[in-house]
C-alpha positions, 0 to 999 in steps of 0.5 A: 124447145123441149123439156130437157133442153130447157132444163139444160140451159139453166144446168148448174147455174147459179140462178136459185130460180132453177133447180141444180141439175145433177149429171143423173138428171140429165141422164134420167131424162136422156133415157126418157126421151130415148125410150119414149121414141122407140116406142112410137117407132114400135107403135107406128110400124105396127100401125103401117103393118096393120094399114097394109093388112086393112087395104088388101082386105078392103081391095078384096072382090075388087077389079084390082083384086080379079085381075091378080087372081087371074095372072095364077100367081098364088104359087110365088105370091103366097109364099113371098108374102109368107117370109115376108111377113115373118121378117116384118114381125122379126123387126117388130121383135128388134123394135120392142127388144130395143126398146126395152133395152132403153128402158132398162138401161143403167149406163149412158155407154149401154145406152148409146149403143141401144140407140145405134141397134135402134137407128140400124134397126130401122134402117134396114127395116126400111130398105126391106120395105122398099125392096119388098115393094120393087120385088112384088111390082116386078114380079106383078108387071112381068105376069100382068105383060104376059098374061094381057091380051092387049100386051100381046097384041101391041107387040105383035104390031110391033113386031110387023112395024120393026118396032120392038126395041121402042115397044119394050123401051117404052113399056120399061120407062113407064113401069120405071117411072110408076115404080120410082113415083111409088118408091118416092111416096114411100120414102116421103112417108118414111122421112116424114115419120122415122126421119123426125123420131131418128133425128130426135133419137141421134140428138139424144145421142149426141148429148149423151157424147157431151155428158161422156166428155 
């Protein structure tokens, strides 16, 4: 149990071992917690931003790193990754403008809808992360099938055996199974670290309702 639930058990009771908490205490410390999540999710996101960065450098001259650059793809990689930085750092801006605006904040209604911008901020943050994920494994499955000579050979004796549809249905249902897995690692992750701060951030919300009543 954190501070301020301590402290709100003890509110205005008539016990002098604990001191009278006025509703601008309770409010002060609303906004403290609030203010102090929103800046970890500034900070971890910038932190997940700078972990992606770290590992393309580390896979750099590596065999994973060869045979990308000879699928030729530059054309539609470099330009994807250009924009999708550039929407990345627009999160990271809403991230540190929501938490300034907690910060800053001077009333409990302004605060509850800094924290509903937050909570949809990381929302759509996350559902950009995750189709940025499925979009770049696509576009890198369909090169590596065309460009693989191995590819191109088991679909030939595939097509002498009459069996293309199983050929294909089975190289779909692989790729399937290795994007959701990778999706679902992604999800964990982000349910374990945002989940928890967005808990949190939503409980703040609803003691700040209470406080309104």
């Amino acid at each position: 149990m954190d501070e301020l639930e301590l402290l709100k058990k003890d509110w205005n009771k008539g016990d002098t071992a604990y001191p009278k908490l006025s509703y601008d205490d309770i409010y002060k410390m609303i906004v403290k917690k609030s203010s102090s999540i929103v800046k970890w999710i500034f900070i971890i996101s910038l932190l997940e931003f700078a972990f992606w960065i770290g590992l393309s450098f580390i896979l750099k001259g590596t065999s994973y790193s060869d045979k990308m650059e000879e699928l030729n793809i530059d054309h539609i990689l470099i330009p994807i990754t250009i924009i999708s930085y550039g929407i990345l750092i627009y999160f990271f801006y809403l991230f540190y403008k929501n938490y300034r605006s907690i910060s800053v904040t001077d009333s409990s209604k302004a605060l509850m809808e800094s924290i509903i911008k937050t909570r949809k901020t990381v929302k759509y943050y996350v559902i950009f992360n995750l189709a940025t994920l499925v979009i770049g494994a696509s576009i890198g499955a369909f090169y590596s099938f065309n460009h693989n000579p191995d590819f191109s050979n088991n679909l030939e004796l595939a097509t002498a055996n009459g069996e293309v549809f199983k050929f294909y249905a089975v190289i779909i249902m692989v790729t399937l199974l290795i994007l959701a897995l990778a999706i679902g690692v992604l999800l964990l992750f982000y349910w374990l670290i945002y989940g928890i701060l967005l808990k949190r951030l939503n409980r703040n919300y609803k003691e700040l309702k209470k406080l309104e009543v």
